[in-house]
C-alpha angles and dihedrals in degrees: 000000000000126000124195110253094239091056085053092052100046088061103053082049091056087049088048090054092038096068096042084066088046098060085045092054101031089231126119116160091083075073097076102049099040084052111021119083103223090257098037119130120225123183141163124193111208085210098302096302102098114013114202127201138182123198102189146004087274090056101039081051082053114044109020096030105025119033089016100051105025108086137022105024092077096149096026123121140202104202115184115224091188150300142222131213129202116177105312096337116101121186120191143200124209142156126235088222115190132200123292136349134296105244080259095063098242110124122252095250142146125200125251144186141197136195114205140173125209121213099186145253076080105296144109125252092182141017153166136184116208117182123157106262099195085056095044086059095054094057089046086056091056095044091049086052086056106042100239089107111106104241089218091052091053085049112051090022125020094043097051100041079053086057103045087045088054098036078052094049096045114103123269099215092046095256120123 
């Protein structure tokens, strides 16, 4: 099936904006069920360490915007730089932003995409979110240094993806 471009568009703006109220609110499950057809996939990779999938709006409510974005990020934001649409294919660019400023000025931030695919009456049918972990862990580190890192988010989430990506770059035969 076939969708005009500008009712595309207008939904990626209501999920710009979403987010936006999101951040502000620091909730994030109404998400799943204002964008997520009932059958839509949703999955996001951590760099092949810990593959997470979603099979439903209940479980997208669940995993990406519940479990995954409730606690913890409180500061963070997901700003959008910008997206493109062609047909039903949407691909967007947004930023991992976390709290506060560098002593420069500049904002602690990694760069993310993601590939969806919209199924109308405004809402997803598909999507996943690709963002570059080693780098995301980096910047965990430097918010950690300056004291800008949730405990709680280096606990339940930085330490554990560290250990995954090491546990995946060891060497299978037991040789360094």
């Amino acid at each position: 099936m076939s969708y005009s471009h500008d009712e595309i568009v207008e939904t990626v703006e209501r999920l710009i904006d979403g987010f936006k109220k999101s951040e502000e609110m620091n909730n994030w499950s109404w998400l799943a069920d204002e964008f997520y057809h009932k059958d839509c996939v949703y999955d996001c990779q951590y760099g092949g360490v810990m593959p997470v999938v979603a099979n439903g709006v209940d479980e997208i409510r669940a995993t990406h915007y519940g479990r995954d974005m409730s606690t913890g990020w409180e500061g963070w934001t997901f700003p959008y730089v910008g997206y493109a649409v062609n047909g039903k294919d949407i691909v967007t660019h947004w930023l991992n932003r976390g709290p506060g400023l560098r002593p420069d000025g500049t904002h602690y931030e990694t760069h993310g995409v993601s590939f969806i695919t919209y199924g109308g009456d405004g809402k997803f049918t598909r999507q996943t979110d690709m963002f570059d972990i080693g780098h995301q862990m980096v910047l965990c580190d430097e918010l950690d240094a300056a004291g800008l890192l949730s405990p709680q988010l280096k606990r339940e989430w930085v330490e554990p993806m560290k250990a995954r990506i090491a546990a995946a770059m060891a060497p299978r035969d037991g040789t360094a």
